[in-house]
ROVEXTI-64043 format. One record per residue (C-alpha): x, y, z; residue number from 1; residue in three letters. Coordinates in pm, whole numbers. Example, Ala and Ser with C-alpha at 12.3 -4.5 7.8 and 13.67 -1.06 7.14 Angstrom:
R,px,py,pz,num,residuo
R,1230,-450,780,1,ALA
R,1367,-106,714,2,SER
This chain:
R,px,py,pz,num,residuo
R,16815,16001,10310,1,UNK
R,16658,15746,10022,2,UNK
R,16443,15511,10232,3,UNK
R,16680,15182,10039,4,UNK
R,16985,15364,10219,5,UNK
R,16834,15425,10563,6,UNK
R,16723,15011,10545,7,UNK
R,17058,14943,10449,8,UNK
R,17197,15131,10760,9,UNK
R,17009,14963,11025,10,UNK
R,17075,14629,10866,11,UNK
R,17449,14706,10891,12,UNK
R,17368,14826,11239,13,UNK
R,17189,14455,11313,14,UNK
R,17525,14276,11186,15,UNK
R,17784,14464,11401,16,UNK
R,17568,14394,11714,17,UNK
R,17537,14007,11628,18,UNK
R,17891,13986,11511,19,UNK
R,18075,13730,11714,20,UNK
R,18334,13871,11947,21,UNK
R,18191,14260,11915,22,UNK
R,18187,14304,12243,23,UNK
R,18482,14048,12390,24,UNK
R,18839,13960,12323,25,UNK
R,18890,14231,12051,26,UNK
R,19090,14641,12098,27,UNK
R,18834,14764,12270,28,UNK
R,18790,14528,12491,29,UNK
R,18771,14574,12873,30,UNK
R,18942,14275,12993,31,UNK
R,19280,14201,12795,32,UNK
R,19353,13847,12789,33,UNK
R,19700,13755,13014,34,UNK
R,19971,13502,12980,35,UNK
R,20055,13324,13311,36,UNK
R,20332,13099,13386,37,UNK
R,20700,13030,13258,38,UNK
R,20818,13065,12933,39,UNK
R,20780,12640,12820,40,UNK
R,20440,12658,13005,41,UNK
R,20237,12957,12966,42,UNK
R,19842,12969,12949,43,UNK
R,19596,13195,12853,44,UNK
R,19409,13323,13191,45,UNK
R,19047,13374,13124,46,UNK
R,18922,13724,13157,47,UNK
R,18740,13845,13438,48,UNK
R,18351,13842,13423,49,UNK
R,18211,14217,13515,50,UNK
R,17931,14207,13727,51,UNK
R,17810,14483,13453,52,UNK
R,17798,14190,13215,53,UNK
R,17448,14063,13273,54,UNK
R,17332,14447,13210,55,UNK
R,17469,14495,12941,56,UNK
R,17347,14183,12743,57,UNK
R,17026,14316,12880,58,UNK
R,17050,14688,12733,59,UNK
R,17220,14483,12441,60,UNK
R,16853,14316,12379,61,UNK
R,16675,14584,12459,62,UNK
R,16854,14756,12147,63,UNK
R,16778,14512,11951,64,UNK
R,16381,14520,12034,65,UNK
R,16397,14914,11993,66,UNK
R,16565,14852,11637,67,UNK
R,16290,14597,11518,68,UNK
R,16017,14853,11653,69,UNK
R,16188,15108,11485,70,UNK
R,16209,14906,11107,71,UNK
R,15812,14801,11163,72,UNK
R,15721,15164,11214,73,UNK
R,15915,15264,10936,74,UNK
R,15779,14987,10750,75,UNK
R,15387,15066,10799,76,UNK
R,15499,15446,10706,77,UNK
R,15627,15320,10358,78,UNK
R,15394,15323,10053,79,UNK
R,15292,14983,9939,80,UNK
R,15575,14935,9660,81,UNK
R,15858,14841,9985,82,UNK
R,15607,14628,10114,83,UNK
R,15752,14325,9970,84,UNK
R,16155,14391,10117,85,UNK
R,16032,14512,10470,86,UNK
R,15887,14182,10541,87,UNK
R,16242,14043,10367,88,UNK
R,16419,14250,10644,89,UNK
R,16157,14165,10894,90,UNK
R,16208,13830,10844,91,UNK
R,16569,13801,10872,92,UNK
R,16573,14039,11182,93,UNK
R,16330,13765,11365,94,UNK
R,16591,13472,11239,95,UNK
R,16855,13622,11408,96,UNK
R,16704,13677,11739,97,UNK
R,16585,13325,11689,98,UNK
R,16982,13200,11663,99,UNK
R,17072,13373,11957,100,UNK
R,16774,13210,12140,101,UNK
R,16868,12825,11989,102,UNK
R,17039,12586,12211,103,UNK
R,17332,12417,12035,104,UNK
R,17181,12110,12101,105,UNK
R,16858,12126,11970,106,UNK
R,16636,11826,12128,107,UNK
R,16550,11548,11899,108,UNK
R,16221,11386,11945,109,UNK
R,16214,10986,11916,110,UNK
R,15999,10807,11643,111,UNK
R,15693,10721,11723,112,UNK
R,15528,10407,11551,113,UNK
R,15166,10466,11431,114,UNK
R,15004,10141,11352,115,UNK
R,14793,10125,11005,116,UNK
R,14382,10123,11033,117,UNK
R,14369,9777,11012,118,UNK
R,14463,9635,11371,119,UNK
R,14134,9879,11552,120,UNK
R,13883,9756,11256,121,UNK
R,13684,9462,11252,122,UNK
R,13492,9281,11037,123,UNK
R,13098,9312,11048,124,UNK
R,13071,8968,10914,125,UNK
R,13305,8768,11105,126,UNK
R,13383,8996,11386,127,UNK
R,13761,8914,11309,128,UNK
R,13999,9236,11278,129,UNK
R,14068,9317,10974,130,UNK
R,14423,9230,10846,131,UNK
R,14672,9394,10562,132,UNK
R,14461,9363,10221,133,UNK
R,14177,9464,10062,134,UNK
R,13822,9545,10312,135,UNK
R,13475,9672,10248,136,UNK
R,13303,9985,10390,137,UNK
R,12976,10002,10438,138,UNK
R,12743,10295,10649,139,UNK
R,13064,10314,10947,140,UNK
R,13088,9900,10907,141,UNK
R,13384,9692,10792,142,UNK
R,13398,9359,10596,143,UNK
R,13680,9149,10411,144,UNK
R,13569,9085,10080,145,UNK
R,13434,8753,10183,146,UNK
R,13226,8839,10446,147,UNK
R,13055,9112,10274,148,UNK
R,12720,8838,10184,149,UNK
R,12368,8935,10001,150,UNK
R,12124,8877,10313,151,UNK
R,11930,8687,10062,152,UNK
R,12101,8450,9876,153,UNK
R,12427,8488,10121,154,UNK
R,12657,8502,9832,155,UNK
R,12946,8746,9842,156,UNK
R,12852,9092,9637,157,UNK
R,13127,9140,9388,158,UNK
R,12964,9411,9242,159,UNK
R,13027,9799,9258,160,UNK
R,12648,9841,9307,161,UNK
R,12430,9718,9541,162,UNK
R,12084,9754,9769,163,UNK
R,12026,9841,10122,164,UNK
R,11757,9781,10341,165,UNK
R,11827,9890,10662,166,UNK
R,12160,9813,10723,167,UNK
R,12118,9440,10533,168,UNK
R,12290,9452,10164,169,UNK
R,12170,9268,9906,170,UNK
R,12262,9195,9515,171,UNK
R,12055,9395,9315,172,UNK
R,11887,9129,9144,173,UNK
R,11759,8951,9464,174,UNK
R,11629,9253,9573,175,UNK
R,11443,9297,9265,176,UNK
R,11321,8957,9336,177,UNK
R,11182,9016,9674,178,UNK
R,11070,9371,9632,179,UNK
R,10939,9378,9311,180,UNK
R,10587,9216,9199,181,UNK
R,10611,8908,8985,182,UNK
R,10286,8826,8781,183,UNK
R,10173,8490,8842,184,UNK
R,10069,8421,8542,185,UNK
R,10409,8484,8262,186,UNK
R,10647,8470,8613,187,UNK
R,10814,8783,8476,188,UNK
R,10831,9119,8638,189,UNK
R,10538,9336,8595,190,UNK
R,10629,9633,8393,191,UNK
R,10602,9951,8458,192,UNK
R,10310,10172,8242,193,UNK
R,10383,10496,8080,194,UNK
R,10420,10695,8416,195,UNK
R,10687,10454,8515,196,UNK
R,10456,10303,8804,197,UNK
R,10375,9914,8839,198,UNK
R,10059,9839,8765,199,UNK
R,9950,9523,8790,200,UNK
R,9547,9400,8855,201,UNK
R,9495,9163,9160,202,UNK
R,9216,8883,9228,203,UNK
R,9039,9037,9535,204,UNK
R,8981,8752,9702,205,UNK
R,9294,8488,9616,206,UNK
R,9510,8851,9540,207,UNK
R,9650,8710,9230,208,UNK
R,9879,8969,9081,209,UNK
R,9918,8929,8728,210,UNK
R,10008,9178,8426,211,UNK
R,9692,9401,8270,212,UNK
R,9782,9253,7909,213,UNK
R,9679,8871,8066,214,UNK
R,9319,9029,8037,215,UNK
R,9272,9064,7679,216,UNK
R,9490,8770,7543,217,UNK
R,9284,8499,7590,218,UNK
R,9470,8383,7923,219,UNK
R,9238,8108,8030,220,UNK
R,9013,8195,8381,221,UNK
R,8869,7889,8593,222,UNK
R,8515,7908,8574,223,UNK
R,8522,7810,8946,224,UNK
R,8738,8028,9118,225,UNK
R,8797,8287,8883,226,UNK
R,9209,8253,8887,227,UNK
R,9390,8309,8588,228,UNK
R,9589,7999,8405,229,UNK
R,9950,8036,8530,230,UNK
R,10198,7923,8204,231,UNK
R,10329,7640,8474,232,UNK
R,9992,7476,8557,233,UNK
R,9769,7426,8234,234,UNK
R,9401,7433,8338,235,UNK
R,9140,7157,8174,236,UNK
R,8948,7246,7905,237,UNK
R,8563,7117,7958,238,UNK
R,8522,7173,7573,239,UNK
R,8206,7386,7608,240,UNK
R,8429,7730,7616,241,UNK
R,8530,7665,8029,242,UNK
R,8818,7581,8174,243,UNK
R,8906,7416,8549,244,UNK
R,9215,7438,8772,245,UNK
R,9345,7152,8902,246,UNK
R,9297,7243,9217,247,UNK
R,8912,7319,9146,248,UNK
R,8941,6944,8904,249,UNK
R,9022,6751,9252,250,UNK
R,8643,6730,9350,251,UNK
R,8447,6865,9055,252,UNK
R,8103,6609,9006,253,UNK
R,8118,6508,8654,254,UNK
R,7824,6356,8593,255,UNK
R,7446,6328,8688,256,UNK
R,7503,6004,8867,257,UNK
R,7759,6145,9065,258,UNK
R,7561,6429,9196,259,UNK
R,7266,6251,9292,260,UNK
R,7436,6169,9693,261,UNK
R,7470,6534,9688,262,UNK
R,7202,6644,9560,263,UNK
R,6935,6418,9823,264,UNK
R,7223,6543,10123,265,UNK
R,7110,6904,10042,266,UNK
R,6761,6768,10044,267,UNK
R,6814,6642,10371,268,UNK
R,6966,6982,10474,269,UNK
R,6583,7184,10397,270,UNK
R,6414,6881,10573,271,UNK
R,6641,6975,10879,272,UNK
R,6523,7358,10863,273,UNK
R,6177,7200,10845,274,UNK
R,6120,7243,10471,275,UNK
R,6100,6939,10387,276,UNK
R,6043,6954,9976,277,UNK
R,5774,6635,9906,278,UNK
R,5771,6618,9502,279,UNK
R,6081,6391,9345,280,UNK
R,6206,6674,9163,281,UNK
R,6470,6500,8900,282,UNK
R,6820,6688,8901,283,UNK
R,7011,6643,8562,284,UNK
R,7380,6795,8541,285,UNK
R,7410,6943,8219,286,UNK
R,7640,7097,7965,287,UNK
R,7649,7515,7896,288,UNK
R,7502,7466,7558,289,UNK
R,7178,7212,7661,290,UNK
R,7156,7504,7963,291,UNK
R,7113,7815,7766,292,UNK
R,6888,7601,7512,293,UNK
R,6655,7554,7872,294,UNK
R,6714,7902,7940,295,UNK
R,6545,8006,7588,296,UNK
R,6279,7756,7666,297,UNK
R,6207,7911,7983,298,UNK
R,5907,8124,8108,299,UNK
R,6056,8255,8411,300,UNK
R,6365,8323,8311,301,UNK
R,6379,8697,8339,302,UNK
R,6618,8730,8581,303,UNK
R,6918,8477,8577,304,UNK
R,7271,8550,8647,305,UNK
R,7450,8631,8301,306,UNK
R,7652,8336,8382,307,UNK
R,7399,8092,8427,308,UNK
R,7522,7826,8609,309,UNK
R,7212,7641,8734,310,UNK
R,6786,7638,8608,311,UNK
R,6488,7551,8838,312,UNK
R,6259,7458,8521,313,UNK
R,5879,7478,8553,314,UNK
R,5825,7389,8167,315,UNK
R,5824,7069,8009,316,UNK
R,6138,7033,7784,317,UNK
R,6350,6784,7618,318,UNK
R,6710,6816,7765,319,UNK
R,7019,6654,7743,320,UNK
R,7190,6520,8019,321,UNK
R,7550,6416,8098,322,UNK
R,7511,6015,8138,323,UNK
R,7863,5922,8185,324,UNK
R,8146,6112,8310,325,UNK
R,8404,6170,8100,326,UNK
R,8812,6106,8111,327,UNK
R,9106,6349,8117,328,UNK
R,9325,6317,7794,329,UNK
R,9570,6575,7739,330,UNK
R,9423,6880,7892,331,UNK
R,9111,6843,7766,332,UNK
R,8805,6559,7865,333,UNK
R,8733,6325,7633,334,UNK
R,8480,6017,7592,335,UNK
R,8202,6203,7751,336,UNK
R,7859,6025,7678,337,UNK
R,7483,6201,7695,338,UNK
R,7159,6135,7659,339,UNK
R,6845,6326,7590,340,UNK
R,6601,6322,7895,341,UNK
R,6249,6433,7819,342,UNK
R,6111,6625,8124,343,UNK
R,5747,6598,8198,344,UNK
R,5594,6858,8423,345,UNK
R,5431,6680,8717,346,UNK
R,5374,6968,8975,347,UNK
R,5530,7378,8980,348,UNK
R,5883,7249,8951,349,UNK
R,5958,7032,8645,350,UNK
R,6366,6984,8681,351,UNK
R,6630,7122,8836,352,UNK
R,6953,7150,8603,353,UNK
R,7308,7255,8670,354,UNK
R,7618,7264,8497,355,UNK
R,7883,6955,8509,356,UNK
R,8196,6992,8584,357,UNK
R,8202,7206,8869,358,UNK
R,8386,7142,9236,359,UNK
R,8166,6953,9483,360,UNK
R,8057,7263,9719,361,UNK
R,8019,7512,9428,362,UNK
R,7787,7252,9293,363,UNK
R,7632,7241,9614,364,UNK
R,7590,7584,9641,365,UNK
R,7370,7588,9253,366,UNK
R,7154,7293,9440,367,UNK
R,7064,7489,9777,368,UNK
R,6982,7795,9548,369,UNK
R,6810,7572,9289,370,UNK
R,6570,7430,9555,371,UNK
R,6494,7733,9723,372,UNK
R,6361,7858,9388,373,UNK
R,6123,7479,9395,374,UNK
R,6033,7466,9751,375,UNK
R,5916,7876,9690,376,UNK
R,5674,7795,9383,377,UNK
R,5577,7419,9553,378,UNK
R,5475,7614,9838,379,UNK
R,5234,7883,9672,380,UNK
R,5557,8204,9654,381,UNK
R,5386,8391,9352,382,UNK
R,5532,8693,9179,383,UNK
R,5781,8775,9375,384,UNK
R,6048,9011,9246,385,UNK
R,6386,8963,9130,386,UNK
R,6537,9079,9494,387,UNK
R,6335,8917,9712,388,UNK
R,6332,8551,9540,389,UNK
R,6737,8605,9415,390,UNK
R,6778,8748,9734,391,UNK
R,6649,8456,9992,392,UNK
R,6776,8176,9742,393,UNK
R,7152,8330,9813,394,UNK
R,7077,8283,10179,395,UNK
R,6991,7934,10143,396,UNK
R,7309,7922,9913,397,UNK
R,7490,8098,10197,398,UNK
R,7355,7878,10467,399,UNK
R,7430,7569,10339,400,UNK
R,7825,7644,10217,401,UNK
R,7877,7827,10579,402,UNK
R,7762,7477,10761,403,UNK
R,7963,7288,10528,404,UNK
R,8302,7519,10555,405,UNK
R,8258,7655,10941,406,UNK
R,8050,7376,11090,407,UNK
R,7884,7521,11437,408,UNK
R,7975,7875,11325,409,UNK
R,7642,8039,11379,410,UNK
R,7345,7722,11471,411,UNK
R,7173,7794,11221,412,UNK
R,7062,8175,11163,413,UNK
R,6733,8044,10939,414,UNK
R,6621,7843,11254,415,UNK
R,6613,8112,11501,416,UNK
R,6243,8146,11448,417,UNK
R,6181,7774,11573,418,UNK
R,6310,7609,11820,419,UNK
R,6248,7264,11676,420,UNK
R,6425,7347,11353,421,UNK
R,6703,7444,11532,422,UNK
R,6766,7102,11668,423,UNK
R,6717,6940,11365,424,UNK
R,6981,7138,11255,425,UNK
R,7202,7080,11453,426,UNK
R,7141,6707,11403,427,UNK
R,7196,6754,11033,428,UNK
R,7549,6907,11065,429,UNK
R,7679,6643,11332,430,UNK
R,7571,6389,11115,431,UNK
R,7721,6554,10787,432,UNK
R,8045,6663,10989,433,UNK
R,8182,6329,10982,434,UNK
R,8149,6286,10625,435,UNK
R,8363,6564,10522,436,UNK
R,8661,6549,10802,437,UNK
R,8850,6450,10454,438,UNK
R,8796,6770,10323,439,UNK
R,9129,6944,10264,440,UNK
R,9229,7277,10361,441,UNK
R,9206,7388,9964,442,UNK
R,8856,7284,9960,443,UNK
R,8800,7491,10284,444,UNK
R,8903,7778,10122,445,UNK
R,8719,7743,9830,446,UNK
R,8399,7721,9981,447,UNK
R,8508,8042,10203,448,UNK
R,8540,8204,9819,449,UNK
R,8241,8089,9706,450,UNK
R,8077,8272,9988,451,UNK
R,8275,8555,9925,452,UNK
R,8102,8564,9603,453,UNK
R,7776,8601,9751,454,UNK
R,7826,8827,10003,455,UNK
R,8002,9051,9777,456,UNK
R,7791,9011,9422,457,UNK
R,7750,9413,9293,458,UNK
R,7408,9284,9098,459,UNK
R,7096,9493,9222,460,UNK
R,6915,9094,9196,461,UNK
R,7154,8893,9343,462,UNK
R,7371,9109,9578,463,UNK
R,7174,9342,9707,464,UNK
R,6885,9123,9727,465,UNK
R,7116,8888,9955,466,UNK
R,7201,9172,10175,467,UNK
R,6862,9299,10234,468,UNK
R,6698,8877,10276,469,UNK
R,7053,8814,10492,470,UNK
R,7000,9095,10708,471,UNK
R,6644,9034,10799,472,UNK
R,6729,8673,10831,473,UNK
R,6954,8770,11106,474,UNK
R,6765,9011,11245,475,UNK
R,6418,8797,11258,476,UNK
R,6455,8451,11147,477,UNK
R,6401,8244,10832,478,UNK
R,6076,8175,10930,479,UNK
R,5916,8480,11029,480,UNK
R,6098,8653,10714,481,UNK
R,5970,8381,10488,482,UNK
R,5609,8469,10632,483,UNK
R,5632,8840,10592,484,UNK
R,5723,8790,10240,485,UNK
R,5435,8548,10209,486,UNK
R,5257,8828,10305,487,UNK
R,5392,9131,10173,488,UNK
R,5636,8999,9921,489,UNK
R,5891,9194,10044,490,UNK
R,6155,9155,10365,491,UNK
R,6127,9259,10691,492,UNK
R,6326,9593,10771,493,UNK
């Protein structure tokens, strides 16, 4: 038999047994239906229920498995071309059982109402829930529109893109703004070099950031404290190739009249360390020009800063002075009036010059140096070298601008080698204390930059001659070190 007319004969098989009435009310039946009663009222008596009944429906369905076993046996013997109609067959074998299984009232589950997302969400701004409309997700967090603010400005971002930090959003452009460097000089961004990194050079002590290009195009630099001129803030223009900040313009000393209560206070300070300088040594503030002309003019001038800023002279010259101070106009000084001085050399030390124009402690700073050079040669220092003379004049320097700055920060380091020096010491800065409790905060600092300066000069002269006079100084006194270098013109180790 073809294997499409064998299927065919178990499907006809299938129908007969699932036919309704097969097996009741038909010729073959075993219980004949019966008419009871008279001939206007007659009914149809229901037939007797066999006790056989409930095993027969159960060798009924047991046919029915054996003919589904059969067909899948059958099925998995076929080649793979009837593959496709046995699972047909297969199929609608399965449905059938299923109807006979079905209950003809199938149970109906009720609706069940499944409220939108937006009653369990809340906002992360407000802590409101979230109503129908538009909302914002952010990392698991929800926001209406509104409430979704830059945690920098705390306007609402509008905008498909946007920064994180931590979980705080921001615009993009105020996170530029507090992330990325802004030069102080132009206010723009710094750019970024070739490699795409930010490089940007930064004032070690005031950590200035400003752009590499503000180096080489003649952006003007106090010649105090060594900032750069910010486009917002125009610096003063001393008209002898410097410039001043304002800030460094508050207490500059402008001319040689000016300086002279400074100039006898710093006196005073040596007397207090018992070195107490006799000779009337005259003290002229100068411009650059008349400086470097002095500088020429000089004998012992082998070893000066290459930013001179200050000249113990021990040769008779002609200088000019700065007589009258002159007035701001513009950004520039005007009306400034000099005066040739001729200096006559009455003792080792002829004059003691600085530049004008400079802030009150900086100036200070030039005079304590400037003396130390005069009281060396007044008191019979010869031929010392560059390190040790540079190097113990920056102490003095030191000294003077860390009593001024941190009054009672160390008693005096140079008086540790006398006990009456010490007290006199002390006596000087209580009595000078009182004169500077005006001094603001600004000036503070700028006398703890000026040290800075010191401290940190990379000169073999001037900074490492500070280090090695400072550290014997500390170690032994300013008098004994000032004898051993009478001695052995050199420091103490």
């Amino acid at each position: 038999m073809a294997p499409s007319e064998k299927k065919s004969g178990w499907m006809k098989w299938l129908s007969r047994i699932f036919r309704p009435g097969a097996n009741r009310g038909g010729g073959g039946s075993r219980h004949p239906q019966q008419l009871v009663g008279d001939q206007e009222n007659m009914f149809r008596r229901a037939p007797a229920r066999s006790s056989e009944d409930p095993s027969r429906a159960q060798k009924e369905k047991e046919e029915l498995d054996h003919a589904i076993a059969l067909s899948l046996a059958e099925d998995l013997k076929r080649r793979n071309r009837y593959r496709r109609r046995t699972d047909n067959d297969e199929a609608i074998a399965r449905e059938l059982q299923d109807k006979m299984n079905l209950s003809p009232y199938p149970s109906v589950a009720p609706p069940q109402y499944h409220p939108g997302d937006y009653s369990c969400r809340y906002c992360g701004g407000c802590n409101r829930a979230i109503g129908y409309g538009n909302y914002l997700g952010c990392m698991g967090t929800y926001f209406h529109p509104s409430c979704f603010r830059c945690r920098s400005c705390g306007y609402p971002i509008t905008e498909h893109e946007f920064s994180l930090s931590g979980k705080d959003p921001y615009h993009k452009s105020c996170f530029k703004e507090l992330t990325h460097p802004k030069c102080e000089v132009c206010h723009q961004f710094i750019p970024t070099n070739r490699a795409g990194l930010i490089e940007y050079r930064c004032h070690p002590f005031w950590s200035q950031k400003y752009c590499p290009s503000h180096e080489h195009d003649n952006t003007a630099r106090c010649c105090s404290c060594e900032r750069l001129e910010s486009w917002n803030a125009r610096y003063i223009s001393l008209g002898d190739g410097r410039s001043l900040c304002l800030e460094c313009m508050e207490s500059a000393i402008m001319d040689t009249g000016d300086c002279q209560p400074l100039y006898h206070s710093i006196r005073d300070y040596y007397e207090g360390m018992n070195m107490r300088i006799d000779q009337q040594i005259p003290m002229l503030l100068v411009e650059r020009q008349a400086l470097n002309e002095a500088i020429v003019g000089e004998k012992h001038g082998f070893h000066h800063m290459p930013e001179t800023r200050g000249l113990c002279l021990s040769e008779e010259q002609t200088v000019t002075s700065i007589l009258k101070r002159p007035r701001i106009g513009g950004h520039r000084l005007v009306g400034m009036r000099t005066q040739p001085q001729k200096l006559i050399r009455r003792c080792e030390v002829t004059a003691i010059l600085v530049l004008y124009g400079l802030p009150r402690l900086l100036t200070g700073a030039i005079l304590a140096h400037e003396l130390m050079h005069g009281w060396l040669r007044l008191k019979g220092y010869r031929n010392l070298n560059p390190e040790v003379e540079e190097g113990i004049c920056q102490v003095l320097s030191y000294m003077w601008l860390e009593a001024e700055v941190m009054p009672g920060f160390r008693s005096g380091p140079s008086t540790s080698g006398a006990s009456s020096s010490s007290s006199s010491s002390s006596s000087y800065h209580s009595s000078t204390s009182s004169k500077k409790g005006g001094r603001s905060s600004a000036e503070n600092k700028l006398g703890e930059f000026f040290m800075h300066q010191i401290a940190n000069d990379a000169s073999a002269a001037y900074g490492e001659g500070f280090r090695a006079a400072n550290s014997a100084v500390n170690k032994y006194g300013l008098r004994r070190t000032l004898d051993h270098i009478r001695m052995t013109g050199s420091f103490p180790v």
